[in-house]
C-alpha positions in Angstrom: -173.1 -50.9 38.8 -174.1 -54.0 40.6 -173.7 -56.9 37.8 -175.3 -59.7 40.2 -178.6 -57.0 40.6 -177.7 -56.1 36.6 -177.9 -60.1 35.5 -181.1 -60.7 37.7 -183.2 -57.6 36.6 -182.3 -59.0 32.9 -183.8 -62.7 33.8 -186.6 -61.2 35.3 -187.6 -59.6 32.0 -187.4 -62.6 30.5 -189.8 -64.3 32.4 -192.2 -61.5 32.0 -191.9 -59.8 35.9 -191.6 -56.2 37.0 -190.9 -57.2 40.8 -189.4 -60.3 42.1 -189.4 -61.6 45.8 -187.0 -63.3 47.4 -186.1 -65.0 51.1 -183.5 -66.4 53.2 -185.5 -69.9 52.8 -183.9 -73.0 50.7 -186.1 -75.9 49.5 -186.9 -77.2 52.3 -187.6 -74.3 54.8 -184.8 -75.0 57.2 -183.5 -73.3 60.0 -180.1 -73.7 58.4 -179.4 -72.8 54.7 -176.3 -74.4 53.6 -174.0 -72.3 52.0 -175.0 -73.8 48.2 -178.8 -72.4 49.3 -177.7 -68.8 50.6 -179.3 -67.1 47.5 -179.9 -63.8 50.0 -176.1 -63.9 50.4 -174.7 -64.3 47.3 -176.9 -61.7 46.0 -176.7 -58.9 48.6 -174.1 -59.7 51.0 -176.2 -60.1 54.3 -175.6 -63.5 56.4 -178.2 -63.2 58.6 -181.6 -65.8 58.6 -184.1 -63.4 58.0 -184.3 -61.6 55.4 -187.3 -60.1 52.7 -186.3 -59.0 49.4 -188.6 -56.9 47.0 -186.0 -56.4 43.8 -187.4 -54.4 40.9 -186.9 -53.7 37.6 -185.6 -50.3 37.9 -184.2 -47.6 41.3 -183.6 -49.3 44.4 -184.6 -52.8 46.1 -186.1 -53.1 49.5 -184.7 -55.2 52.3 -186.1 -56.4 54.8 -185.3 -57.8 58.3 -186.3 -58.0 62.1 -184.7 -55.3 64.6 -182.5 -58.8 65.7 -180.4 -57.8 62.1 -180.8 -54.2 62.4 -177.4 -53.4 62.9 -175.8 -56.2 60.8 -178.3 -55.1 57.6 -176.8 -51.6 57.8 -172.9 -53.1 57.7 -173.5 -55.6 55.4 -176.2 -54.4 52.8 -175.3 -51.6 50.1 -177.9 -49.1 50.5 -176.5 -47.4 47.7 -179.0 -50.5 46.0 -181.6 -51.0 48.8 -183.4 -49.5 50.9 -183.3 -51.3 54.5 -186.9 -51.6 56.4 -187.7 -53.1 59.9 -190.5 -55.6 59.4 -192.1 -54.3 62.6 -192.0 -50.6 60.8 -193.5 -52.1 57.7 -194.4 -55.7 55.6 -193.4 -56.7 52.5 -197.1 -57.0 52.0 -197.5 -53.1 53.2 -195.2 -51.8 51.2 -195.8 -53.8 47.8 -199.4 -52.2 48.3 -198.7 -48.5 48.6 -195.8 -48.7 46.4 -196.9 -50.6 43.3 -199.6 -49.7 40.6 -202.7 -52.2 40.3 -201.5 -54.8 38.1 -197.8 -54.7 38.4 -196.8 -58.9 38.0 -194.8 -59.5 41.1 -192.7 -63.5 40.7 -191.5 -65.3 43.1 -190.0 -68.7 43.4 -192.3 -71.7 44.6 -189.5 -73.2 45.9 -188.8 -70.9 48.2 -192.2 -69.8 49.4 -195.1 -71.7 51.7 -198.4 -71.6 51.0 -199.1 -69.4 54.0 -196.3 -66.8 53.2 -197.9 -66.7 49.6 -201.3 -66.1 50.9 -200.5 -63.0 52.2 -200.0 -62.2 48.6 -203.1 -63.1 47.2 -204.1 -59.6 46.2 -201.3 -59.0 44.0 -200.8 -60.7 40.2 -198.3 -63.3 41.2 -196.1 -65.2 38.7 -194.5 -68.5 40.2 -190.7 -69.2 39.0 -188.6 -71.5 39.6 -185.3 -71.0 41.6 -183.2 -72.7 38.6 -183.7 -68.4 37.0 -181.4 -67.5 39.9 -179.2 -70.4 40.5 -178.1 -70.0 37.0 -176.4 -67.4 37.3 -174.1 -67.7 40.2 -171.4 -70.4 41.0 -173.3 -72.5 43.7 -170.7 -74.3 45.8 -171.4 -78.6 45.8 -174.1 -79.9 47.2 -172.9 -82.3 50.2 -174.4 -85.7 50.2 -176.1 -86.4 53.4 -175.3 -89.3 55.9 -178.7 -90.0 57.4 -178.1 -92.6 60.3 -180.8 -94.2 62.6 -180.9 -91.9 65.6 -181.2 -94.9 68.5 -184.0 -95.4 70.8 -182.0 -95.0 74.1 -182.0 -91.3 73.1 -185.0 -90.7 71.5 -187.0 -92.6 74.3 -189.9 -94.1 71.8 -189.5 -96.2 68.1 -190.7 -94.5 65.3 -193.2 -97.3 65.0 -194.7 -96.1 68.2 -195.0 -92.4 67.5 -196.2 -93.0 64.0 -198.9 -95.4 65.8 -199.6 -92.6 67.8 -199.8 -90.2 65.2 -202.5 -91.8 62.8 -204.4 -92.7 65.6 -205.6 -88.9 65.6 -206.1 -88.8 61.7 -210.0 -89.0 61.3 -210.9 -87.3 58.2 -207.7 -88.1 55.8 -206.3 -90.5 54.6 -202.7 -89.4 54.4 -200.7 -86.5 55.9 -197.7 -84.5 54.1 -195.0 -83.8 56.0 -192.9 -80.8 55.0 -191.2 -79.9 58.1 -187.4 -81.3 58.0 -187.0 -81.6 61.8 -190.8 -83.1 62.0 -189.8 -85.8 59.8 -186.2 -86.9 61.9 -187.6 -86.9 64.8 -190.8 -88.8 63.3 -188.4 -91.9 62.1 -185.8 -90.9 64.6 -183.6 -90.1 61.6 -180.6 -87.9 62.0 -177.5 -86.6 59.0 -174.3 -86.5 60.6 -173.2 -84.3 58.0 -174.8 -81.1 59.2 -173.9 -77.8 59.1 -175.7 -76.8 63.2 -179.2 -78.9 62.6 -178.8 -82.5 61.8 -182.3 -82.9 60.2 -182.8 -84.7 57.7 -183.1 -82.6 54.1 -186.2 -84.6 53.0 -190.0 -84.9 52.8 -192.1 -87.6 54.1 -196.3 -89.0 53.6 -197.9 -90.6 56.6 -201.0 -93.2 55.9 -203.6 -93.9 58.3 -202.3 -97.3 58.8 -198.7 -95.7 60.1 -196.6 -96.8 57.1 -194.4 -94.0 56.2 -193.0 -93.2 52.6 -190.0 -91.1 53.1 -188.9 -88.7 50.1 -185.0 -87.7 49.9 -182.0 -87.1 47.4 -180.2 -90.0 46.8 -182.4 -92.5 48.4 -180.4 -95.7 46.9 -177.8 -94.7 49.6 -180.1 -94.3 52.2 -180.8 -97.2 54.9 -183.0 -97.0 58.0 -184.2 -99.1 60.7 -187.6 -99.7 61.4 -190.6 -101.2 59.9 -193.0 -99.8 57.6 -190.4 -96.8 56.7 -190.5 -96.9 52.7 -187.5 -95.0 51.2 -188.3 -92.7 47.8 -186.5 -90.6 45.6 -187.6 -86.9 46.3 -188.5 -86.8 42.8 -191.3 -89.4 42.7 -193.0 -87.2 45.2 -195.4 -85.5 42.7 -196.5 -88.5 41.4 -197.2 -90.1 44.6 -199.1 -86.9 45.8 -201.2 -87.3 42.7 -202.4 -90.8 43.1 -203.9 -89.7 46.7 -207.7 -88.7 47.1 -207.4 -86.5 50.4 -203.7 -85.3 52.4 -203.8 -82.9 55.3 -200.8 -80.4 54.5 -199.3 -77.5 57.0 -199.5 -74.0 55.0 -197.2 -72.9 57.4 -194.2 -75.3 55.6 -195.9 -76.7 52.7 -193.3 -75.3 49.4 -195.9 -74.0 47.2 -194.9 -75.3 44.2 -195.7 -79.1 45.9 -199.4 -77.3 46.6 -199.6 -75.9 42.6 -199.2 -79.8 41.7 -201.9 -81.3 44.1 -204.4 -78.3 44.4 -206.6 -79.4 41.5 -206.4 -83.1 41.6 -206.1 -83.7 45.4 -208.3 -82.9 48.3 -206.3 -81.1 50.5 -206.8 -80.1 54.1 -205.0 -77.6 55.8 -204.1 -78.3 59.4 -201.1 -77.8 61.8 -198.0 -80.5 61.5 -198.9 -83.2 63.7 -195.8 -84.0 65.2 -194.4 -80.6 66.2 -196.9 -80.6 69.6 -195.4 -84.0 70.1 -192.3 -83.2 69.2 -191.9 -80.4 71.5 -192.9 -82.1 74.8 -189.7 -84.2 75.5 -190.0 -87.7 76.8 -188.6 -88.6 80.5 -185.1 -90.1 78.2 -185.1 -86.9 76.0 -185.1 -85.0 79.3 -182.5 -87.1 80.7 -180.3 -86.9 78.0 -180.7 -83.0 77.7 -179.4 -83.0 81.2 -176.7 -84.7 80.6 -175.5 -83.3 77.5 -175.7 -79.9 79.6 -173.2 -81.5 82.2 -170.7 -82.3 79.5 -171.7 -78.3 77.8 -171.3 -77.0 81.2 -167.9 -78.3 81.8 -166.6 -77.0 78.3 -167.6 -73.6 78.8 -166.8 -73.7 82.4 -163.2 -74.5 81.1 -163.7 -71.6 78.2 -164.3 -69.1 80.9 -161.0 -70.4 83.2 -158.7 -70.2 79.8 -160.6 -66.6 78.9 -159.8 -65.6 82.8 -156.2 -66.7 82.8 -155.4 -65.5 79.2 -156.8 -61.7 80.0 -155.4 -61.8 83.5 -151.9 -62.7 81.6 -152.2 -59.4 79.2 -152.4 -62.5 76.5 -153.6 -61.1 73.4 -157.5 -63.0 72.5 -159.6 -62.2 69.8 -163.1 -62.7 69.1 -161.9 -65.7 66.4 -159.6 -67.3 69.1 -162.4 -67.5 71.5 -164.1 -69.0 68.6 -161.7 -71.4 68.3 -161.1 -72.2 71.5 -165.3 -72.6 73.1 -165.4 -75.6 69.7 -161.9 -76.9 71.2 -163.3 -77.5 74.6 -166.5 -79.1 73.4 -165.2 -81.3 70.9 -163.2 -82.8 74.0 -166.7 -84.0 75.4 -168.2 -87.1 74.9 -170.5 -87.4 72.3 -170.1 -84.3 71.0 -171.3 -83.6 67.5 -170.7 -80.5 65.9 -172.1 -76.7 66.8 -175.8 -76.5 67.2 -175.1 -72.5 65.6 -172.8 -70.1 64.8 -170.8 -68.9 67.6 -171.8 -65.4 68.4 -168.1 -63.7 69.8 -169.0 -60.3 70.6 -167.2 -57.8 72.0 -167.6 -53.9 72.9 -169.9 -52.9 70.0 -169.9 -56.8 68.4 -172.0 -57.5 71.0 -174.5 -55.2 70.4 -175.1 -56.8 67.1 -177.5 -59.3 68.4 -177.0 -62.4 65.8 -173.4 -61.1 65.2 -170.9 -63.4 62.8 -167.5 -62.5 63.6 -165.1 -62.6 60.4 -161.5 -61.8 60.0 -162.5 -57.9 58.6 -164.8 -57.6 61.8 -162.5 -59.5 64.3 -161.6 -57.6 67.4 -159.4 -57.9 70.6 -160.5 -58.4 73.9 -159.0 -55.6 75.8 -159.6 -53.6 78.9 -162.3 -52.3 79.9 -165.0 -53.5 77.9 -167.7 -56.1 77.6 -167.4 -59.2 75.9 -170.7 -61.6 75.1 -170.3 -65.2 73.9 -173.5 -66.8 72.5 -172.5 -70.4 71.4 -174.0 -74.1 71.7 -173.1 -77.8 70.9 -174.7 -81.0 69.0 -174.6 -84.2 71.2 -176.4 -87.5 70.8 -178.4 -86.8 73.7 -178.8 -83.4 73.5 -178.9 -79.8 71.9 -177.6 -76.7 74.1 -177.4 -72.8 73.5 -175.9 -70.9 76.3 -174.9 -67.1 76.4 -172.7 -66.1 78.9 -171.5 -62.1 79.2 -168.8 -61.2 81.0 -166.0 -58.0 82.4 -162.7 -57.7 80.9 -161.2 -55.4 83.3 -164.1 -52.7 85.0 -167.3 -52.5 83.6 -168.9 -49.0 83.8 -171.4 -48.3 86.6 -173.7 -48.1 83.2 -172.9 -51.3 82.4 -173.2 -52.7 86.1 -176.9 -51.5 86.4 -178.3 -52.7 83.1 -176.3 -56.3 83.5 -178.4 -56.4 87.0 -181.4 -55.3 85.4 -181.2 -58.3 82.8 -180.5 -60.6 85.3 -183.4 -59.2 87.4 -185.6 -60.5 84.8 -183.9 -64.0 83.8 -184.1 -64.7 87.3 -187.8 -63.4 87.1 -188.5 -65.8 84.5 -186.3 -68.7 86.0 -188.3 -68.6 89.0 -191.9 -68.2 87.8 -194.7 -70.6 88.7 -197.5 -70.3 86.3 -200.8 -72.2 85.9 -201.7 -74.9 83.4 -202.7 -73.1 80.0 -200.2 -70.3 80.3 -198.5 -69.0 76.9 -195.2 -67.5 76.5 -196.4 -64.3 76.0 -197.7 -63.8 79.4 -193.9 -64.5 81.1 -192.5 -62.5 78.6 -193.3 -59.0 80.2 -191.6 -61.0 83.8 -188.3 -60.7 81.4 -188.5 -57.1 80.7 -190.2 -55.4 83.3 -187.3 -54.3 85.2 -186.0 -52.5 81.7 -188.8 -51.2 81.2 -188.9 -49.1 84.7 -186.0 -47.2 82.6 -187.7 -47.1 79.3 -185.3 -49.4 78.5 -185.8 -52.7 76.3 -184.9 -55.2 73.8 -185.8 -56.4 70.1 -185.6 -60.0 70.2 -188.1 -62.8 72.3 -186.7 -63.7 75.3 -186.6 -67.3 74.4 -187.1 -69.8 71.9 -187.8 -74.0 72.4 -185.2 -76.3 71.6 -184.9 -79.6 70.1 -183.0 -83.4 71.3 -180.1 -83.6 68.7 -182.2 -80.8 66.6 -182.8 -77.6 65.9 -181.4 -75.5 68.2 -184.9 -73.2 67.7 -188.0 -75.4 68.2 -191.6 -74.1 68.3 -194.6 -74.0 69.0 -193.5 -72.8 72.3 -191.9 -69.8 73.0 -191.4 -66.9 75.6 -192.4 -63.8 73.2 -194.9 -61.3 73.3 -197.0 -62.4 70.6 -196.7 -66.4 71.4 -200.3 -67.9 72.7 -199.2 -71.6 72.6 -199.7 -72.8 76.6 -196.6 -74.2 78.0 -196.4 -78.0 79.3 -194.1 -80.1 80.9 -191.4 -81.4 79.1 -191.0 -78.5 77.0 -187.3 -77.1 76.6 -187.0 -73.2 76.1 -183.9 -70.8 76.2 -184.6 -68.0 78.8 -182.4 -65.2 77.3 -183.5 -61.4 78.1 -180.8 -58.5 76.9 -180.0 -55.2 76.9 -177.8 -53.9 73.9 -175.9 -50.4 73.4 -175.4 -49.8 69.8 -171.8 -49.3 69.0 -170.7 -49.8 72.6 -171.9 -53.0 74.6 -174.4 -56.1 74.5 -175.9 -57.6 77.2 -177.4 -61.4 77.3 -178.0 -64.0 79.7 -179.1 -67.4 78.5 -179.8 -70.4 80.4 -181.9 -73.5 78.8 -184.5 -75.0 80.9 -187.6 -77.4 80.6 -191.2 -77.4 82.3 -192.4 -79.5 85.1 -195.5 -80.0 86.9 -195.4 -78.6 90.5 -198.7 -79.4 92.0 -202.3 -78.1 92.1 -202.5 -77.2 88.2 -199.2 -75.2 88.3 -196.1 -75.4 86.0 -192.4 -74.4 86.9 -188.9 -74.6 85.6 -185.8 -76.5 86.4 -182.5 -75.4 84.6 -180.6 -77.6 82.6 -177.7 -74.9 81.8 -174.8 -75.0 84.3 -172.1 -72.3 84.3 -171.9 -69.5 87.1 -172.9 -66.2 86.2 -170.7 -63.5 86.1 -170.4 -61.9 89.8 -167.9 -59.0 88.4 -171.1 -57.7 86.3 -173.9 -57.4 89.6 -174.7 -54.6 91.5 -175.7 -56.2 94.6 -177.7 -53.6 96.1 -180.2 -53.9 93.3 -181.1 -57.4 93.9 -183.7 -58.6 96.4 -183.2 -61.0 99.3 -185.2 -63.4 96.8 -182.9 -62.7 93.6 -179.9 -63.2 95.9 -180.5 -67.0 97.3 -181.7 -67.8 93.8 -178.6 -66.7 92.6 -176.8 -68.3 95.3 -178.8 -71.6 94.9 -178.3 -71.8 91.0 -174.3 -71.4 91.5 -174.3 -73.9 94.4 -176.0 -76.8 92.1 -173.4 -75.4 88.9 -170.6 -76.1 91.7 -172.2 -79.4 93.1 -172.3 -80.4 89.5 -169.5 -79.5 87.3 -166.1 -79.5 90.0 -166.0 -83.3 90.5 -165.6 -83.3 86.3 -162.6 -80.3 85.9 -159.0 -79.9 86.9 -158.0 -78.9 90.5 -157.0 -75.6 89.0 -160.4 -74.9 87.2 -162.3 -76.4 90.4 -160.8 -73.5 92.4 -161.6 -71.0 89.7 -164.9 -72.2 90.1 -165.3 -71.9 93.4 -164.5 -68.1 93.0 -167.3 -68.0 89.9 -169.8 -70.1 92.7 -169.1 -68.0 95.7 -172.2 -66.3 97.5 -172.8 -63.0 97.5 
């Protein structure tokens, strides 16, 4: 019997439900649940960050993921209790409709849901609860205190003064403005906490006025001190009651908690419109850009010296594990300057690891790296002056003609993508296809977008932007986005290629983009004769400027490591 499914089915007959819904979210709909917030977790076992849970009173539960956790769901999940479900297969919403008689209460906990994800709901008889019914009955480790510091102007590029000026400027018909995104509201009043597990937002929730004063909502706001005028520091629990006392607030569905909406609904009007600041946000100043480039630099020179150790340690029959490489990619970053933690969880794949897309290495799961095989090593670093994700996948020993053609194929469509120009307007989802198309000439494909935007000393995933097949938002300069396309073997290999990059203007109403990663490529992996005249200079360009750039800052022994890595082909 499953006593953690046994305990919760009994609370939930106590408050009244048949069916109770659950998510990977915390409180404040982070990117990053810290480990006292991984209710999905404790409960069922699965580490990934998406996850859908339908647990009922009685048979099995239903989980749900994206085809990114596939794999991982089927390892880590007991489907002796649940059954597993692709959300591209099926919703939540789908299933709860031909599944469950007319009338069946379904709860859910309002701190865990946004308005937006509860409105797809609307047809069923909900029941609001509060997360303290689950907390209750597991031990939650300590909450960690945050250390929120001022997050200086010589990176961010603008005072918060001048981008909450710029902000109420544009608020015509209310008076006030909820924020309720975490990252929104640090880079708002260039806020960062230093004690951060990958994203160093700020846990918090802030109100903007008309007039550009700020009152900032957040645990433990005695200890809490922060440059810049017209910043008013609360604690988060006086939020309610300043909510209440407002006539009209604009609110995002898409991150508003609904339990904070159940309080204002009746006594406040409320207008629902996107977050204000995550346009802004997204379109990195000239200083963000220059900082991103050279946070990259200092990145580029610790992996650079991760792939020279990894060469030497194989060529050597030293024995490497997927921990040790781990270990070892942190080691080399925390020698940079300004280095701040990881921006995620290393991903230390190899053979069949690396098919698991957002795979967590662990010491049950923990392989060698040993000839032949593939090994893939998805991994990124917090600086002052810059977030970076880079994915690099490389031989150990002989790849497998197999292996060769789909590695060319993927980088076939990164460089498609690296090299596009595209006119003013354009969306994600039309470069996407650019990514895939040479995959797709061998029916071949893969589950995930091919890249994400990025934050300055944030989140490591920033929207709106994005290179995905169902993203419309157009694309303008100053955006940073990952450019990531993959093939993966189930049980046998994973393929990924990941470079960050940001958008310029190139002339006549047409966009482009420069790379900011820079670390060669792996040569070993290419089947030259698959590549175009084109695809080969760009190849040959892109390892010329990683040269140009990163020998002057390495050893004499990696520089001539990296000349190998660099060399044309």
């Amino acid at each position: 019997m499953n006593l953690k499914l046994r305990d919760l089915r009994l609370a939930m007959r106590e408050q009244g439900v048949e069916v109770l819904l659950l998510n990977h979210a915390d409180e404040y709909q982070s990117g990053y649940v810290n480990e006292n917030r991984q209710r999905v977790a404790w409960l069922c076992g699965f580490t990934g960050s998406n996850a859908f849970l339908i647990i009922r009173s009685e048979g099995k539960c239903i989980f749900f993921t994206d085809s990114r956790y596939s794999i991982q769901a089927s390892l880590e999940v007991d489907q002796s209790c649940y059954d597993i479900y692709d959300m591209s297969d099926v919703t939540p919403a789908i299933w709860l409709k031909e599944n469950l008689p007319l009338g069946t209460i379904i709860g859910y906990y309002g701190e865990l849901f946004t308005l937006r994800q509860i409105q797809r709901f609307k047809r069923f008889c909900l029941k609001m609860l509060s997360c303290q019914m689950l907390d209750k009955l597991w031990d939650r480790p300590m909450e960690i205190r945050q250390r929120v510091v001022t997050h200086p102007v010589r990176f961010a590029g603008l005072e918060s003064c001048d981008k909450r000026a710029i902000l109420a400027s544009k608020m015509q018909s209310c008076e006030s403005m909820l924020i309720t995104d975490v990252d929104s509201i640090s880079w708002l009043l260039n806020i960062r906490n230093l004690d951060f597990a990958y994203n160093p937002a700020v846990l918090s929730r802030a109100i903007l006025y008309k007039d550009g004063r700020v009152d900032l909502f957040i645990e433990g706001a005695d200890q809490v001190a922060i440059d810049g005028k017209g910043i008013n520091v609360l604690e988060i629990d006086e939020l309610p009651n300043v909510l209440k006392g407002l006539s009209n607030i604009a609110v995002d569905a898409s991150t508003l908690p609904i339990y904070i909406f159940d309080i204002i609904k009746d006594r406040v009007s409320v207008i629902e419109d996107q977050d204000a600041c995550t346009i802004f946000k997204a379109k990195k100043n000239a200083i963000e850009i220059d900082g991103m480039k050279e946070a990259h630099v200092r990145d580029g020179v610790a992996v650079v010296n991760f792939l020279y150790w990894l060469d030497c340690s194989i060529a050597n029959n030293l024995r490497v594990t997927e921990l040790d490489a781990v270990s070892k990619i942190k080691e080399f970053r925390q020698q940079q300057d300004m280095f701040m933690g990881e921006s995620f969880e290393t991903i230390s794949g190899f053979g069949g690891n690396g098919a698991i897309v957002h795979y967590r290495v662990d010491e049950k799961s923990n392989k060698v790296l040993e000839k032949d095989g593939i090994y893939l090593i998805d991994s990124g670093g917090q600086y002052s002056d810059g977030t970076t994700d880079i994915t690099r996948t490389v031989a150990i020993g002989a790849p497998s003609v197999e292996q060769v053609a789909r590695f060319t194929m993927v980088l076939k469509g990164f460089i498609a993508v690296a090299n596009a120009a595209f006119p003013m307007g354009t969306p994600g989802a039309a470069l996407d296809v650019l990514a895939r198309q040479y995959l797709w000439q061998k029916q071949l494909n893969y589950g995930h977008s091919t890249g994400h935007g990025v934050g300055s000393f944030l989140s490591v995933h920033e929207g709106p932007q994005a290179i995905s097949p169902i993203n419309s938002v157009p694309l303008e300069p100053g955006m940073v986005l990952s450019n990531e396309p993959g093939y993966y073997e189930q049980d046998a290999y994973g393929i990924r290629i990941e470079n960050l990059m940001y958008v310029v203007d190139c002339g006549r109403g047409f966009y482009k983009f420069i790379q900011l990663t820079c670390v060669p490529i792996c040569l070993d992996m290419i089947d030259r004769s698959m590549l175009s005249r084109e695809e080969i200079e760009y190849l040959n360009e892109y390892h010329s400027f990683v040269f140009e750039v990163i020998s002057p800052r390495v050893s004499e022994e990696v520089k001539q490591w990296l000349q190998v890595a660099c060399r044309r082909i």
